[in-house]
VEXTORBA-224092 format. One line per 8 residues: their letters; for each residue x, y, z of C-alpha. Coordinates in Angstrom, 1 decimal, padded with zeros to 4 digits, always signed. Layout:
! VEXTORBA-224092
A) X,Y,Z; ...
END
This chain:
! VEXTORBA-224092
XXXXXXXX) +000.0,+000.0,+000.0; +002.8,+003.0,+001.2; +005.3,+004.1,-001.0; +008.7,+005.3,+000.4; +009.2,+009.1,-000.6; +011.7,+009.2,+002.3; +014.3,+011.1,-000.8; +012.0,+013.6,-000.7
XXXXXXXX) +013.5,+014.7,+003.0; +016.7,+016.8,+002.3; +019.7,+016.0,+004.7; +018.4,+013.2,+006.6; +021.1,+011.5,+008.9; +020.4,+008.6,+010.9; +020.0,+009.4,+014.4; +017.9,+009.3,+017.8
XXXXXXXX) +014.6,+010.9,+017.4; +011.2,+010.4,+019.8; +008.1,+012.2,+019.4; +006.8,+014.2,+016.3; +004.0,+017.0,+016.1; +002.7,+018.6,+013.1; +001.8,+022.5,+013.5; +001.8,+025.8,+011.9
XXXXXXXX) +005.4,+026.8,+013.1; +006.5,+030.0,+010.7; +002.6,+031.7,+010.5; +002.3,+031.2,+006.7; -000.6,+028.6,+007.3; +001.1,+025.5,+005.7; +002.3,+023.0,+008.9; +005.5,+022.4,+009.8
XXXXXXXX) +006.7,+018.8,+011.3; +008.8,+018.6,+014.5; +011.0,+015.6,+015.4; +012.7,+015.6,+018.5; +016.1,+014.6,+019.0; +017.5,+012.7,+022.1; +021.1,+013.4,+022.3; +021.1,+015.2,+019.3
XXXXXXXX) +019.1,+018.8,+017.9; +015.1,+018.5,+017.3; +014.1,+019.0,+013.8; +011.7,+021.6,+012.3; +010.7,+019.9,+008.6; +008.8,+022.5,+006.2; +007.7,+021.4,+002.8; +009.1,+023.8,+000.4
XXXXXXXX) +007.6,+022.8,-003.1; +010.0,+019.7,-003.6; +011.5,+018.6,-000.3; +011.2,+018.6,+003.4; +014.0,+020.8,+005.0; +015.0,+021.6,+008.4; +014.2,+025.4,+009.4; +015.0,+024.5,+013.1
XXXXXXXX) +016.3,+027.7,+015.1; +018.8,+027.2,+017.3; +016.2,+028.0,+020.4; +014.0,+025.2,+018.7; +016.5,+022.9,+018.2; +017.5,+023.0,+021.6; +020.6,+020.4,+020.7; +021.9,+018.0,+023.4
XXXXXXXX) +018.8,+017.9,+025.0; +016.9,+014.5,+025.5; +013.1,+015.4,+023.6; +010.8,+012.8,+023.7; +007.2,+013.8,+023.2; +005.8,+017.6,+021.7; +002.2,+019.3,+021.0; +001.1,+022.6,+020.1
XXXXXXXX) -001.6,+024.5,+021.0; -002.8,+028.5,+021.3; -001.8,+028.7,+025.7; -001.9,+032.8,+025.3; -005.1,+033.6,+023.3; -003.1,+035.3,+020.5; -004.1,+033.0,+017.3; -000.8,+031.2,+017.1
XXXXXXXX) +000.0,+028.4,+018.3; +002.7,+027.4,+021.0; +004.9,+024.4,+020.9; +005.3,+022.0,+024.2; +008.8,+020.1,+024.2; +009.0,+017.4,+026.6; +012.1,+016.2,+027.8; +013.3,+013.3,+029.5
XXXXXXXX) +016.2,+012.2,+030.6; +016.0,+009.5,+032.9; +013.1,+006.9,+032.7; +011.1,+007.7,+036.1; +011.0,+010.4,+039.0; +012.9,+013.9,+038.5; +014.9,+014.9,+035.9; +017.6,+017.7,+035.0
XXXXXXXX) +016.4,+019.0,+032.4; +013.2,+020.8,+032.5; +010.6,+020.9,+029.4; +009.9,+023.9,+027.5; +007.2,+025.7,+026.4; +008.2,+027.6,+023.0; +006.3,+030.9,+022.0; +007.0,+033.1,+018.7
XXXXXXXX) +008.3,+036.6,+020.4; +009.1,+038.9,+018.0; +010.4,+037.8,+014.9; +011.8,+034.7,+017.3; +011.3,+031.7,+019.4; +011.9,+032.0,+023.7; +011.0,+029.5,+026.3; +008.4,+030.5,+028.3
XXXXXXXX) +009.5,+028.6,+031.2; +012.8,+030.1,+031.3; +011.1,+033.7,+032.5; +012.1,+034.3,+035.8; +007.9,+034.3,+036.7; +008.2,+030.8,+035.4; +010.7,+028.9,+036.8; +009.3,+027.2,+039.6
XXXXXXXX) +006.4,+026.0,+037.5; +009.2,+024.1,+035.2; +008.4,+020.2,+034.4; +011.1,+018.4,+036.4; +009.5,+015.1,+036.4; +010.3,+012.9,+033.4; +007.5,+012.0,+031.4; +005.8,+010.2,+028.0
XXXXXXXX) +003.1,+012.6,+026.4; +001.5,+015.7,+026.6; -001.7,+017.2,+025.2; -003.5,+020.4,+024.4; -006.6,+020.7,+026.0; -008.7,+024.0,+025.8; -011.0,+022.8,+028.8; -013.3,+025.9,+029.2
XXXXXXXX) -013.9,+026.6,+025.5; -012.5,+029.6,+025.6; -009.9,+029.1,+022.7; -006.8,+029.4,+025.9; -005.4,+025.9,+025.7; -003.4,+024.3,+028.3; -000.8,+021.4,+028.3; -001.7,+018.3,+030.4
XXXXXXXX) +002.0,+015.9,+030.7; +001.2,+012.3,+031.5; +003.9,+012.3,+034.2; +005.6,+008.8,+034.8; +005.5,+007.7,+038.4; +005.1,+011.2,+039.5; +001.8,+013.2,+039.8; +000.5,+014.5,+035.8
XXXXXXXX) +000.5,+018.2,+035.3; -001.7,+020.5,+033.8; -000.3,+024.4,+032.8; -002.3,+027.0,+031.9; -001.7,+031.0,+031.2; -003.0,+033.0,+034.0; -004.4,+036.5,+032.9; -000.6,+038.3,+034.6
XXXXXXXX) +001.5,+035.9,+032.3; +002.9,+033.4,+035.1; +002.0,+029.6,+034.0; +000.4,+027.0,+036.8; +000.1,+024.0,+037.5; -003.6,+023.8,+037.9; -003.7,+020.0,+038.1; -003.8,+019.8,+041.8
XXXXXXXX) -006.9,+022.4,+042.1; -009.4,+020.3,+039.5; -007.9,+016.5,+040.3; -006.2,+015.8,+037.3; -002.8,+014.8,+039.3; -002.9,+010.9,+039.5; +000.3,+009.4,+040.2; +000.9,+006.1,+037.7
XXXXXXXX) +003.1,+004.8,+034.8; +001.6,+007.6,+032.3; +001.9,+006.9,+028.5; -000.4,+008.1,+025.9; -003.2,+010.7,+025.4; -006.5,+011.9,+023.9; -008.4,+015.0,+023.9; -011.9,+014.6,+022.7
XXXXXXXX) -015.5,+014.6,+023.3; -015.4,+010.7,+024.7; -018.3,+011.3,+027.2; -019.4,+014.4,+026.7; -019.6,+017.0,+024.1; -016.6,+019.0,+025.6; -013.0,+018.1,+025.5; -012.4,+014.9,+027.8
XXXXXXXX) -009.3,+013.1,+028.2; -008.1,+009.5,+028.2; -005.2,+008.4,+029.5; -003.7,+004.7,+028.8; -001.2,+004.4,+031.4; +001.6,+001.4,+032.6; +001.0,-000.8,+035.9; -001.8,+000.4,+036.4
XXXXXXXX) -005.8,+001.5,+034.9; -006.4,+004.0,+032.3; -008.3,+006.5,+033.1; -011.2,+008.8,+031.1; -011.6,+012.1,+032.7; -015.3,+013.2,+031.7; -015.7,+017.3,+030.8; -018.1,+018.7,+033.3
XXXXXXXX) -018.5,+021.6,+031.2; -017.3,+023.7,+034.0; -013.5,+023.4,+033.7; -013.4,+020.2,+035.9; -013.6,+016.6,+035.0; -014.7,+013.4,+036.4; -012.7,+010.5,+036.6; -015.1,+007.5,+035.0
XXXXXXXX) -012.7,+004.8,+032.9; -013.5,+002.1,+035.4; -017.3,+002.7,+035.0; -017.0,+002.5,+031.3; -015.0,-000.9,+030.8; -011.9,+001.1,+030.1; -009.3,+000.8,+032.9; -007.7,-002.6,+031.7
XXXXXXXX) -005.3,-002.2,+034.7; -003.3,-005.4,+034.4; -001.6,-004.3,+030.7; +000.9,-001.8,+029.3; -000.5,+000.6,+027.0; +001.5,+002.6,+024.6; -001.0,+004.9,+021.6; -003.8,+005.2,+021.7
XXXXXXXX) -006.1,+006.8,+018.8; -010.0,+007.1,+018.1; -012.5,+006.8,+015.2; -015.5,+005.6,+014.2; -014.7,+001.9,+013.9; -018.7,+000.8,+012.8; -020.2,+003.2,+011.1; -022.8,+004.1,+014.2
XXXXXXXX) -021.9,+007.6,+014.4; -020.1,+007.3,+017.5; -016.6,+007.6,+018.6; -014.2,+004.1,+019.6; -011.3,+003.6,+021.2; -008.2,+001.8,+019.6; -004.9,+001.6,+021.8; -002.0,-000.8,+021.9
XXXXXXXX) -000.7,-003.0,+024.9; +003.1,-003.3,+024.5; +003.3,-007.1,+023.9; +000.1,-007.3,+025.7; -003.5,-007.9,+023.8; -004.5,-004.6,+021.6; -007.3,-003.7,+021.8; -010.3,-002.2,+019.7
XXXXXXXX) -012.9,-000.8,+022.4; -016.3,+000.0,+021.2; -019.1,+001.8,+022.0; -022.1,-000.5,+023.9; -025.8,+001.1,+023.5; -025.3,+001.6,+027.5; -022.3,+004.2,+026.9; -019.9,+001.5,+027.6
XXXXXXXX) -017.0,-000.2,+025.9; -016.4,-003.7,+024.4; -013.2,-005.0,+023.2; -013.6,-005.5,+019.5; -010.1,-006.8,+018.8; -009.9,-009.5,+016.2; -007.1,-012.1,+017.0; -004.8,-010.2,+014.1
XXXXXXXX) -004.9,-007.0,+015.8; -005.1,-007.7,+019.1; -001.9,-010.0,+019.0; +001.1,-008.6,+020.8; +003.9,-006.5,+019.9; +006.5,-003.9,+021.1; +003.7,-001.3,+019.6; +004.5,+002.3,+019.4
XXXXXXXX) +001.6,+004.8,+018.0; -001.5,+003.7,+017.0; -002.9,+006.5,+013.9; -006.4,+006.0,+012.6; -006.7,+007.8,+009.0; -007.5,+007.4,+005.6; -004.6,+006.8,+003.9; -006.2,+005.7,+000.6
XXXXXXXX) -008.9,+008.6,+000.0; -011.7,+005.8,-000.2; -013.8,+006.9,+002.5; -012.4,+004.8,+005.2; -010.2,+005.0,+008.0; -007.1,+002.6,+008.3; -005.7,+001.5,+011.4; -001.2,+001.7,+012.0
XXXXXXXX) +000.1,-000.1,+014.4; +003.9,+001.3,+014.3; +005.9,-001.5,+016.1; +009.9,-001.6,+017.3; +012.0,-003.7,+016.0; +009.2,-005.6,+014.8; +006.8,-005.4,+011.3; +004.5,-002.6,+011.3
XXXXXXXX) +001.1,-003.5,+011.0; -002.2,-002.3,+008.9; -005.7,-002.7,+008.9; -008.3,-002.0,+006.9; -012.3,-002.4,+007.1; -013.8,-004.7,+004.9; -017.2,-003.2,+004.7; -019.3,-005.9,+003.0
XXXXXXXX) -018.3,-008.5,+006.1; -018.0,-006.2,+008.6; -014.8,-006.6,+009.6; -010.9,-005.5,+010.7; -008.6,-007.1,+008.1; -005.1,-006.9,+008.5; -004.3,-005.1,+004.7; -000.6,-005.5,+002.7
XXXXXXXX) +001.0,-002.4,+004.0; +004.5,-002.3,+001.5; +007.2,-000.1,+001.9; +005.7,+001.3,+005.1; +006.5,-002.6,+007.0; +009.8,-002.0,+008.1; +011.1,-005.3,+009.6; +013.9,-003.6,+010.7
XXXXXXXX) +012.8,-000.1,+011.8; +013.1,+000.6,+015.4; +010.0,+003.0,+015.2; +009.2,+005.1,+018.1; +007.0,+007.5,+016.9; +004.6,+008.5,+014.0; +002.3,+011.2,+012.7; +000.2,+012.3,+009.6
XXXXXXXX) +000.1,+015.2,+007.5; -000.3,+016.5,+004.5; +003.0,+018.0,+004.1; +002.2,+019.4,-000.3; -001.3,+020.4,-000.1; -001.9,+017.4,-002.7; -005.3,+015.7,-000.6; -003.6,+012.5,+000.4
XXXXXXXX) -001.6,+012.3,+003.8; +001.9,+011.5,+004.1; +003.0,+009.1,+007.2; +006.1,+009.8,+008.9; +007.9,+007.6,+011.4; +010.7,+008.3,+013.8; +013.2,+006.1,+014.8; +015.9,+005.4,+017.2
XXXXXXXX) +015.6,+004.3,+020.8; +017.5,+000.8,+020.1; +020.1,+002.2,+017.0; +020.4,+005.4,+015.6; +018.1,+005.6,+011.6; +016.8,+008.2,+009.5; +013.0,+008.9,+009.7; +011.1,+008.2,+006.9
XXXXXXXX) +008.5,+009.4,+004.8; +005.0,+007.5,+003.0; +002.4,+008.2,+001.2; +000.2,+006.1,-001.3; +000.6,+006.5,-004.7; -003.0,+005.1,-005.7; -004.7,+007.2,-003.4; -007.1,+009.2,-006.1
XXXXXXXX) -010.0,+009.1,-004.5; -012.5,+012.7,-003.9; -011.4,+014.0,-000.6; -012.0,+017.2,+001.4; -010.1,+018.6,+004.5; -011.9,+020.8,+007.1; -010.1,+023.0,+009.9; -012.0,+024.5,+012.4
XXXXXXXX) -010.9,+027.5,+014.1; -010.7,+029.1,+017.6; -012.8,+032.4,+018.0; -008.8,+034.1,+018.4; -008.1,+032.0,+014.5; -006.1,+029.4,+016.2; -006.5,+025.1,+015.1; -009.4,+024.3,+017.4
XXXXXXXX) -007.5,+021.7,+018.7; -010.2,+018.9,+020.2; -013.6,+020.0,+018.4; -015.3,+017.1,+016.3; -015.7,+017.4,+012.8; -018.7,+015.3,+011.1; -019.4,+014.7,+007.9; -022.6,+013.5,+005.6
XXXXXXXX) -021.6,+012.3,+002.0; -023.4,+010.0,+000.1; -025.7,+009.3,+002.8; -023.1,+008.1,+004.7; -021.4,+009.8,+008.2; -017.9,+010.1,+009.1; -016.5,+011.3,+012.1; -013.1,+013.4,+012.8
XXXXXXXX) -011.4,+014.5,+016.0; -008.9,+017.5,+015.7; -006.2,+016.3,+017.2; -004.6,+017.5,+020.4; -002.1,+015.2,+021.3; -000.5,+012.9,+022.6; -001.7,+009.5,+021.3; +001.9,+008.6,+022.4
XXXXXXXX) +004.6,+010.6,+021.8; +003.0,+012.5,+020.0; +000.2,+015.3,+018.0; -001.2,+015.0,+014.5; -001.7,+017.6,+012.0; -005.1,+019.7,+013.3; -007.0,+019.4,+010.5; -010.1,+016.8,+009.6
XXXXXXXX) -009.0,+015.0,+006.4; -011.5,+012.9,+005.0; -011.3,+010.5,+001.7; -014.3,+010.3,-000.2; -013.7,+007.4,-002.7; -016.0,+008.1,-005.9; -018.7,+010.1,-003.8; -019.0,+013.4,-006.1
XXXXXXXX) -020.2,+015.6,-003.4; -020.8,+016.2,+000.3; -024.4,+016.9,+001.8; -023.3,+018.9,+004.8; -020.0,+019.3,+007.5; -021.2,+019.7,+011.4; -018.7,+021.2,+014.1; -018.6,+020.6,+017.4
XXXXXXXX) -015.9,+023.2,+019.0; -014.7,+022.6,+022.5; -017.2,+024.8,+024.1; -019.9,+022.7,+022.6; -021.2,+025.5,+019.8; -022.5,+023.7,+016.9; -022.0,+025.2,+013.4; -023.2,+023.8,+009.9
XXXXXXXX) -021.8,+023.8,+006.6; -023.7,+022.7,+003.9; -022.5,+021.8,+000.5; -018.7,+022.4,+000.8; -016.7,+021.8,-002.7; -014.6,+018.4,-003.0; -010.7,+018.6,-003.2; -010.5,+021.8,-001.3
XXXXXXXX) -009.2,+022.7,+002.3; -011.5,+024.5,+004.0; -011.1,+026.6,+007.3; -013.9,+027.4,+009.3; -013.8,+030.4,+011.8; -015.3,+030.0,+014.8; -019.1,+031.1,+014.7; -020.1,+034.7,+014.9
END
C-alpha cells in the first residue's frame, strides 16, 4: 500500500529521534513537522515545493537535550499556536532538564518557562506525552503531561502571564506509569481526556463543562489495569456515528474498544490485531482517500502492521502495507500530515531508541480518490485543537477528532481529512468546537481545504 518518498526529505542523517507534532510553526498557514532529538538537535521539517527541510532555530533545536514527546496549542489567546517540548532524561522520578514551552516573540522563538515568573512551575518530572486541551472553550489551551511515576500536570496561562500548575486544584494529578493521550468529546460533548497508562488502569476524565472533570474509565470498561499501553487513537470503527477507542498494549492484547448502547465499551479486537507487539503509535486515517479509515500499528524492531475495514463482512482485516512494514525499523513514533497540499496524507515515522536511523516518509501512490479537508478554528483563529468534525456524503457519516495530542509521543496535524472514494459531493459538515457551539456547513466543494472560523 505505502510508497517510500523518504528522498523527498533533504539531509536526513540517521540518528535518535522520539516524538513528532505537526503544526503551523513560521505563521504562513502551511504545517511544519517537528521531530525531536535525544542526544542530538530536534528537527523543524517545512515542505518547500519539492523537499522537506529543516528550518529549526537554534532555540528550537535545543541540541543535546533529550526530547521525547511535543504538542502545540494556542496557551496565550493570540491565534498562534505554541509548541510543548517534553524532555526526559531518565526513565522515572525527576529529571535535569526541565521541558519547555516555545512561543514566537518577535520575529523569534523564547522559552516560556525560562522567565524568571516561570521557573518554579518548570516540568522536572520525566514524562511520555502531553496534550492540548482548551478545557473551558474559551480558545486558551493548556498542556496536560502524563507524568511517569510522578503526579501528571496541567499548565495553563494566568491573565498576569505566570504559568500554573492547575492539576492539583481540578484533580487531574494521579500518580501512575503515564503513556499516551486523547483529547476529545469521549463522554461528553466537551474536550475529555483518556489516559492509557503502565502498571496500572487507564483512566477517562469526563468534561463537566465547567472546567473540571470526572474520573469515569472504570465505569465504562476502560481501565484494563493489568496491561501496558502505549497509543492510543480514536474513530469511528462501525459506522454508528459514535466515537471508539483503539490503543495498543506493549506485547500485551491490543485492543479495539467499542461503543455499547449503554455508553460503555467492548473490546472488539480480532485475533490479528489484538496480537502482541512492542507497539508504538497507533494513527487512525484514511490513507487511501476511499472513504475509510485505516488502522497503524507502528511497532519496534518488529513489522508494522495495517488494517483496513472490509465493509461488505463487517470486519478488521489486517491489509498488505508495502514499503511502510519496516522489519527492521526501530519505530518510536509517527504522525500524519499532509505536508504538499496534494489531498492524500503523508505518514512519517521516527526512529531510534534501540540504533540510531533516519525517519522516513510514506504516502500512497494510488490514493485518487474525492477527498476534502476541514479546519475548524478558535474564535482568536487558532487550530481548534479537540472539536469534532462530522461529515454526511453519500448518505453516509464520518466522524473526525482535531487532534490535540499525545496519542503517544506525539500530536497529529489539526486538521479533519476525509477520503471520499467516488462520492461526487458532500451533503453537509457539522462542528462541534470545545465549548460545545455547533455550526453547519452545507455543500462544501470536494478537493479543497476549508477553514472554518469560529461562529459569529
Amino acid at each position: 500500500m505505502f510508497t517510500d518518498i523518504s528522498d523527498r526529505i533533504k539531509h536526513n542523517p540517521a540518528g535518535h529521534h522520539y516524538g513528532v507534532a505537526v503544526f503551523d510553526a513560521d505563521g504562513d498557514g502551511a504545517s511544519e513537522i517537528f521531530v525531536s532529538g535525544f542526544g542530538g538537535p530536534n528537527r523543524l521539517l517545512k515542505w518547500d515545493g519539492h523537499t522537506l527541510r529543516d528550518i529549526a532555530s537554534p532555540v528550537i533545536a535545543d541540541d543535546g537535550t533529550r526530547t521525547v514527546a511535543a504538542a502545540a496549542g494556542d496557551i496565550d489567546g493570540d491565534g498562534r499556536e505554541e509548541l510543548y517540548v517534553m524532555n526526559s532524561d531518565t526513565f522515572a522520578g525527576p529529571k535535569e532538564q526541565a521541558d519547555r514551552l516555545f512561543a514566537h516573540r518577535s520575529g523569534g522563538w523564547e522559552d516560556l518557562f525560562s522567565k524568571p515568573g516561570n521557573w518554579a512551575a518548570r516540568n522536572l518530572m520525566a514524562g511520555r506525552s502531553v496534550a492540548a486541551i482548551d478545557r473551558r472553550g474559551t480558545g486558551r489551551y493548556g498542556f496536560f503531561v502524563a507524568n511517569y511515576s510522578r503526579p501528571f500536570k496541567l499548565f495553563e496561562l494566568a491573565a498576569d502571564g505566570a504559568i500554573h500548575d492547575i492539576a492539583p486544584a481540578i484533580g487531574l494529578n494521579p500518580t501512575t506509569g503515564g503513556r499516551g493521550l486523547f483529547v476529545g468529546p469521549l463522554a461528553s460533548d466537551r474536550s475529555d481526556i483518556f489516559c492509557v497508562n503502565e502498571q496500572g488502569p487507564n483512566f477517562l476524565y469526563r468534561n463537566t463543562g465547567l472546567g473540571t472533570f470526572l474520573e469515569i474509565g472504570s465505569e465504562l470498561n476502560l481501565a484494563d489495569a493489568l496491561e501496558n499501553a502505549r497509543g492510543v487513537a480514536v474513530l469511528d470503527a462501525d459506522g454508528d456515528g459514535k466515537l471508539d477507542i483503539v490503543y495498543g498494549n506493549w506485547e500485551g492484547p491490543h485492543r479495539l474498544m467499542m461503543r455499547q448502547p449503554n455508553g460503555t465499551f467492548k473490546d472488539r479486537a480480532t485475533p490479528a490485531m489484538a496480537l502482541p507487539s512492542p507497539v508504538r503509535t497507533v494513527i487512525a486515517a484514511d490513507f487511501d482517500n476511499d472513504g475509510y479509515e485505516e488502522l497503524f500499528f507502528n511497532n519496534m524492531g518488529e513489522a508494522n502492521r495495517l488494517f483496513k475495514f472490509d465493509e461488505g463482512e463487517g470486519a478488521w482485516k489486517m491489509h498488505p502495507i508495502g514499503a511502510a512494514l519496516e522489519i527492521e525499523g526501530f519505530g518510536t513514533a509517527a504522525a500524519v500530515a499532509d505536508i504538499d497540499n496534494d489531498g492524500r496524507l503523508e505518514l512519517l515515522i521516527a526512529h531510534g531508541e534501540q540504533t540510531p536511523q533516519p525517519v522516513s516518509l510514506y504516502h500512497v501512490a494510488e490514493a485518487d480518490g474525492n477527498w476534502i479537508r476541514i479546519q475548524p478554528l478558535t474564535r482568536q483563529g487558532a487550530p481548534a485543537r479537540g472539536a469534532l468534525v462530522r461529515l454526511t456524503a453519500g448518505w453516509r457519516v464520518q466522524t473526525r477528532v482535531i487532534d490535540g495530542g499525545s496519542g503517544y509521543l506525539c500530536q497529529m496535524e489539526p486538521f479533519a481529512h476525509f477520503g471520499l472514494g467516488r462520492v461526487p459531493t458532500v451533503e453537509s459538515i457539522r462542528i462541534t468546537w470545545p465549548d460545545g457551539v455547533n455550526q453547519l456547513v452545507t455543500a462544501p466543494p470536494c478537493r479543497h481545504t476549508l477553514r472554518v472560523p469560529y461562529p459569529g
